[in-house]
C-alpha positions in Angstrom: -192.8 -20.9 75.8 -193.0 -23.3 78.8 -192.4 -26.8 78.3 -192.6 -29.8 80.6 -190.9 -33.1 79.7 -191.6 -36.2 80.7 -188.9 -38.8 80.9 -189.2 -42.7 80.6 -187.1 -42.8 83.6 -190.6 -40.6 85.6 -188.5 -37.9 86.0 -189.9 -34.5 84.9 -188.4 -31.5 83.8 -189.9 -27.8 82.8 -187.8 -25.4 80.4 -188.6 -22.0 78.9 -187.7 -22.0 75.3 -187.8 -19.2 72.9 -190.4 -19.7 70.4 -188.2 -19.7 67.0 -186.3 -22.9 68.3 -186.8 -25.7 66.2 -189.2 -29.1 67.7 -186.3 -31.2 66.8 -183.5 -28.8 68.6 -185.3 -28.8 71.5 -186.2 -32.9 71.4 -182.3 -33.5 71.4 -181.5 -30.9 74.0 -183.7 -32.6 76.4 -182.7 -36.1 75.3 -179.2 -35.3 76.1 -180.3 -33.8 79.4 -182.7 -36.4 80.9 -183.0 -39.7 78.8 -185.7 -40.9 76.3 -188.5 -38.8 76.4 -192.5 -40.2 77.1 -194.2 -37.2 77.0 -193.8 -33.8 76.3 -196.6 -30.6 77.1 -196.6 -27.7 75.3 -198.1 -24.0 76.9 -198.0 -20.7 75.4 -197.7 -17.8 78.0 -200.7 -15.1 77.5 -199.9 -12.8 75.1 -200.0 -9.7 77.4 -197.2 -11.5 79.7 -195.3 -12.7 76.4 -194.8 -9.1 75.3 -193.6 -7.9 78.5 -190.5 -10.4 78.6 -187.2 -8.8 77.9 -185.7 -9.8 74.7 -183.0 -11.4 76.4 -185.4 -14.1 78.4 -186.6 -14.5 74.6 -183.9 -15.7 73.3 -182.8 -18.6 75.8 -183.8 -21.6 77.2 -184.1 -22.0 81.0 -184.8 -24.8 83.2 -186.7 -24.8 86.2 -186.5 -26.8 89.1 -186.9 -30.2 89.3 -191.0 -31.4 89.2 -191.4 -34.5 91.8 
């Protein structure tokens, strides 16, 4: 799942996150990383792309650059 966070500070951040992580593991992951959060967006990959990822993307969380 692709997430994009939104920071008090206006600095925004995407991660992947495997689907089976807890809301509340995730929220405290990203607080520790960027700062009160404002806003966070949710999106679901398509399902045919979602069962082509290897297990091992699955099961970690990723950031992406840096959204400006």
């Amino acid at each position: 799942m692709k997430i994009l966070v939104h920071f008090e500070s206006g600095f925004k951040q995407t991660f992947i996150v495997p689907k089976y992580m807890l809301a509340l593991e995730f929220r405290n992951m990203a607080r520790e990383i960027g700062g009160n959060i404002a806003s966070i967006e949710f999106s679901l990959p398509s399902r045919r792309h979602a069962s082509m990822a290897p297990v091992e993307l699955r099961n970690e969380v990723f950031r992406l650059p840096d959204e400006r």
